[in-house]
C-alpha positions as CSV (number, residue, x, y, z in Angstrom):
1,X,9.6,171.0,186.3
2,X,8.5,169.2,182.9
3,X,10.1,169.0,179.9
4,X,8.5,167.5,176.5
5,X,10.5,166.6,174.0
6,X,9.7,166.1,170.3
7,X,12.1,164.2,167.6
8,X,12.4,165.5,163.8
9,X,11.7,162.9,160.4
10,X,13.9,159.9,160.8
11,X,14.7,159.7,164.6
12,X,12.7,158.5,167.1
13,X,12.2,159.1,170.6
14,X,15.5,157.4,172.0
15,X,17.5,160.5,170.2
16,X,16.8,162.6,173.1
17,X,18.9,159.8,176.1
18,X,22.0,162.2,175.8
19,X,19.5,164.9,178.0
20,X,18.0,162.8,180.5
21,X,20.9,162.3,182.5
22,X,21.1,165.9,182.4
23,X,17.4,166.5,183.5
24,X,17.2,168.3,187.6
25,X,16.6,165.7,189.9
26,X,12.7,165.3,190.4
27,X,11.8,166.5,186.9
28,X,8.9,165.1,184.8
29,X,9.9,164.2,181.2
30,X,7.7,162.8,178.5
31,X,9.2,161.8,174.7
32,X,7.1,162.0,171.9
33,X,7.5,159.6,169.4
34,X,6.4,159.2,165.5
35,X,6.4,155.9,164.9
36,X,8.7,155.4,162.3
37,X,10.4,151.9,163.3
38,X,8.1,151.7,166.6
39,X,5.1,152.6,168.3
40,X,3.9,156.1,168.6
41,X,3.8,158.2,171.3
42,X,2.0,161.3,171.4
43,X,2.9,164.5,173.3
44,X,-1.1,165.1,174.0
45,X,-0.7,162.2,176.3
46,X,1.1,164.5,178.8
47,X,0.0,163.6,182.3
48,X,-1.0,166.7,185.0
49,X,2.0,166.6,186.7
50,X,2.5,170.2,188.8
51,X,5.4,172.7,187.5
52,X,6.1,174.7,184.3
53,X,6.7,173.2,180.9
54,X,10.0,173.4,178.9
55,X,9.2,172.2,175.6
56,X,11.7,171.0,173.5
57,X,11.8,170.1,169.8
58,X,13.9,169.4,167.1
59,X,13.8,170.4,162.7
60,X,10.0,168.8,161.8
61,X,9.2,168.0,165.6
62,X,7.6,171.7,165.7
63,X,5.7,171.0,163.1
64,X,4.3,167.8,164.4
65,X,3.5,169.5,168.2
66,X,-0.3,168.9,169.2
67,X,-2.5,172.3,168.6
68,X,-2.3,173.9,171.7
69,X,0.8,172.5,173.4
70,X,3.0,175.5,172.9
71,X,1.1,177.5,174.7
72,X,1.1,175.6,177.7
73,X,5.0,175.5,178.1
74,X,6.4,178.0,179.8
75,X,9.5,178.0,177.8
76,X,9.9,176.9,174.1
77,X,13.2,175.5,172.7
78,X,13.3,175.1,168.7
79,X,16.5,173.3,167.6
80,X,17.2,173.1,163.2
81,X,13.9,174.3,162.9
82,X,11.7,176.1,159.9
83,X,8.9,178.1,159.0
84,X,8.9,176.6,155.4
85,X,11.3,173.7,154.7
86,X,11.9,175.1,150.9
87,X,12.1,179.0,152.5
88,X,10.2,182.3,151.5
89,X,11.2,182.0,147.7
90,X,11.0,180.2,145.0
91,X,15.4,180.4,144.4
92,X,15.1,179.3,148.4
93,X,13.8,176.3,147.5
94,X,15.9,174.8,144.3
95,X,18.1,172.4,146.3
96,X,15.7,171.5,149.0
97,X,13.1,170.5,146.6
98,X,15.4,168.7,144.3
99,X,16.8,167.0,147.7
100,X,13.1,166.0,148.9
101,X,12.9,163.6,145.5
102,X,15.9,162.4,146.1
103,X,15.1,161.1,149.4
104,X,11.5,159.6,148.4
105,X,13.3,157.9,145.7
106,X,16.0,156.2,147.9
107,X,12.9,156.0,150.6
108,X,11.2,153.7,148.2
109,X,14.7,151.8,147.1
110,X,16.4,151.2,150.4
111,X,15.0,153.1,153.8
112,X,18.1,151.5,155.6
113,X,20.3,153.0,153.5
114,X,18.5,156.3,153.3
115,X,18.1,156.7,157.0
116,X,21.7,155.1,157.9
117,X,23.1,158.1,155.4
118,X,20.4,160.7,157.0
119,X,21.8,160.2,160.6
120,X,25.7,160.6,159.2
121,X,24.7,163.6,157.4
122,X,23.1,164.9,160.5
123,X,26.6,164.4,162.4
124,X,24.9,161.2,164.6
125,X,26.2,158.3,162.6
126,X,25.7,156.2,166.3
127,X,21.5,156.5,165.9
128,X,20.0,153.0,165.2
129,X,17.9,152.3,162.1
130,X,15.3,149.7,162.4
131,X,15.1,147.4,160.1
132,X,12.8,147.6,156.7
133,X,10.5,145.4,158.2
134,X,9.8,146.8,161.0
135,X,9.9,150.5,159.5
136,X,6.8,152.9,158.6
137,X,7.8,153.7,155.1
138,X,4.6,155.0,154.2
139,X,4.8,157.5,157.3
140,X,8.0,158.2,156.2
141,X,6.9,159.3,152.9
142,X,3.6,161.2,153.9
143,X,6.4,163.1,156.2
144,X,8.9,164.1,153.5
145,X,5.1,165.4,152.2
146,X,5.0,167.7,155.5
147,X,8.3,168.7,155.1
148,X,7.4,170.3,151.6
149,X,4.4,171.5,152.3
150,X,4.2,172.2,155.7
151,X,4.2,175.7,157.1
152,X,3.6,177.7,160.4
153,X,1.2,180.5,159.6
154,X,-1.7,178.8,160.6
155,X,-0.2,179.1,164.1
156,X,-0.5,182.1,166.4
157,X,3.4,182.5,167.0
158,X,2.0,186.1,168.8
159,X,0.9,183.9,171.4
160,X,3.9,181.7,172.2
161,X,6.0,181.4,175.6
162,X,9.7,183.0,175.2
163,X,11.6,180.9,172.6
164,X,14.6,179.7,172.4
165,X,16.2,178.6,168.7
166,X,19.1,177.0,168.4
167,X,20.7,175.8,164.7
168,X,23.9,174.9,163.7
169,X,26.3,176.8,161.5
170,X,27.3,173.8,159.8
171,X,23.9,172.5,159.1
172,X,23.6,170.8,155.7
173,X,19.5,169.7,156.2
174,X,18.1,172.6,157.2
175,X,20.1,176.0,156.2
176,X,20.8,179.0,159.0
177,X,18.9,181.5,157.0
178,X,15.5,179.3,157.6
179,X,16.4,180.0,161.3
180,X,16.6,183.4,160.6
181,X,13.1,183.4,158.9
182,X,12.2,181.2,162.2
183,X,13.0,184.3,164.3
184,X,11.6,187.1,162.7
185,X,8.3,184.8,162.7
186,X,7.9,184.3,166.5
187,X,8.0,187.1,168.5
188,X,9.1,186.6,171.5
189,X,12.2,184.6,170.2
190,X,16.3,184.4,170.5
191,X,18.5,183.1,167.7
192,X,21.6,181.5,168.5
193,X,23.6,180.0,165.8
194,X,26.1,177.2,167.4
195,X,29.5,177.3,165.1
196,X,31.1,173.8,164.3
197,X,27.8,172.0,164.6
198,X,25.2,170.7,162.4
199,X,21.3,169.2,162.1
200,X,22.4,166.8,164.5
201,X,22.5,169.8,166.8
202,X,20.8,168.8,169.7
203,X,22.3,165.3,169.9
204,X,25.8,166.0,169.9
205,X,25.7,168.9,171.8
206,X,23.3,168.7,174.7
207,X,25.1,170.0,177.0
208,X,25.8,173.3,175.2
209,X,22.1,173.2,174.4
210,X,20.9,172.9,178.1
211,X,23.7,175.4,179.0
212,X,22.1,177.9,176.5
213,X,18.7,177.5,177.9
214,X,19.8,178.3,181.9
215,X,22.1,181.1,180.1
216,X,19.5,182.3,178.3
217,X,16.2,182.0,180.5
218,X,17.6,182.3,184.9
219,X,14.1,183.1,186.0
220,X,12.3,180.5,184.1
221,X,14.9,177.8,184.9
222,X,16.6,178.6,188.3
223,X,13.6,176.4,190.2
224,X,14.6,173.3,188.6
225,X,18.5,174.4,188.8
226,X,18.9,174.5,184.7
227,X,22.2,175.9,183.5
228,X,24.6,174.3,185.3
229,X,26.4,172.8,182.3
230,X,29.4,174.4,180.2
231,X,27.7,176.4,177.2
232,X,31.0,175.9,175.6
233,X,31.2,179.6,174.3
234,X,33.7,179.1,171.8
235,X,31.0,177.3,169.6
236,X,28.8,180.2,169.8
237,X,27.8,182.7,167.2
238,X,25.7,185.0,168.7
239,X,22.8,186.6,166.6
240,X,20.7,189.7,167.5
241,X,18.0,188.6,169.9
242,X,14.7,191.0,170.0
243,X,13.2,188.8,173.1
244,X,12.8,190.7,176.3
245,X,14.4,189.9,179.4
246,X,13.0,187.2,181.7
């Protein structure tokens, strides 16, 4: 089995160590990385290693997938993620929008800060922050642009693998009700909303998260023995899935 995974605006690859040790023995794993504070690593690099594909991606990370990827995996896994950063209206999008300045302001002024602040609010104060030196401001800032302009109709979400998207109740970067939009525009998709956790969903929880994907998906998972982690259901907040059984 292989599983991809792709960081979010202001992580990097290393974010994803809490779910390697969790990986089934013998499985194939490949991290993409932006290239923020080191050198970039693209998930169109995957090698031809046998097995199905669990992709795996976190809040912008979806929106930074190579064309084509998703429909190779088998199984798609969507953690804090969007259609539209600023939402379907134009009331959606007061706070985001105002926020987005914000952080190209304090970009420009003090990444360190910025991104040392942007891990705490995620809930992952422990993530490093390279230096300024070493750090791609300028990528930083044409990101923040793909954040606000970015969206997802110019992909065919009618021809995407079962999904699987996770977001956290608590989540202060990227609101629950984007998640809803998320669902209702892909299909084949289940929302769960994870109670008590925020954008940092996928790095303080991975365990719940890989529990929720073997709960979740048996017949995709049982060959490379997913699932066998607590889904801690008292964080769970279940909401109405409209994907078919697999």
């Amino acid at each position: 089995m292989r599983f991809a995974f792709q960081h979010g605006w202001g992580f990097a690859a290393d974010c994803w160590r809490g779910w390697l040790g969790l990986l089934p023995v013998g499985s194939v794993w490949a991290l993409g990385n932006r290239g923020y504070g080191g050198r970039a690593r693209f998930l169109d690099a995957l090698d031809g290693s046998p097995g199905p594909l669990v992709l795996i991606c976190h809040s912008l990370g979806l929106h930074l997938l190579p064309d084509g990827l998703i429909e190779q995996a088998r199984l798609l896994v969507i953690i804090g993620g969007f259609v539209h950063f600023h939402g379907q209206s134009p009331d959606d999008g007061r706070f985001t929008r105002g926020h987005l300045q914000r952080l190209r302001s304090r970009l420009a002024a003090d990444p360190e800060a910025l991104l040392r602040d942007f891990h705490r609010d995620c809930g992952c104060p422990w993530e490093p922050v390279p230096q300024a030196k070493e750090m791609d401001t300028e990528l930083l800032a044409r990101d923040l642009n793909l954040l606000d302009q970015g969206r997802l109709q110019s992909r065919p979400a009618a021809t995407w693998p079962p999904t699987l998207i996770l977001h956290g109740q608590d989540d202060r970067i990227v609101r629950p009700q984007r998640a809803r939009e998320l669902a209702a525009f892909i299909p084949a998709s289940r929302l769960l909303m994870i109670a008590g956790a925020g954008h940092g969903l996928p790095f303080t929880h991975p365990e719940t998260c890989m529990g929720l994907m073997g709960e979740c998906f048996p017949a995709i998972l049982a060959a490379g023995n997913v699932g066998n982690y607590p889904a801690a259901p008292h964080l769970l907040c279940h909401q109405p899935a409209h994907i078919p059984k697999v």
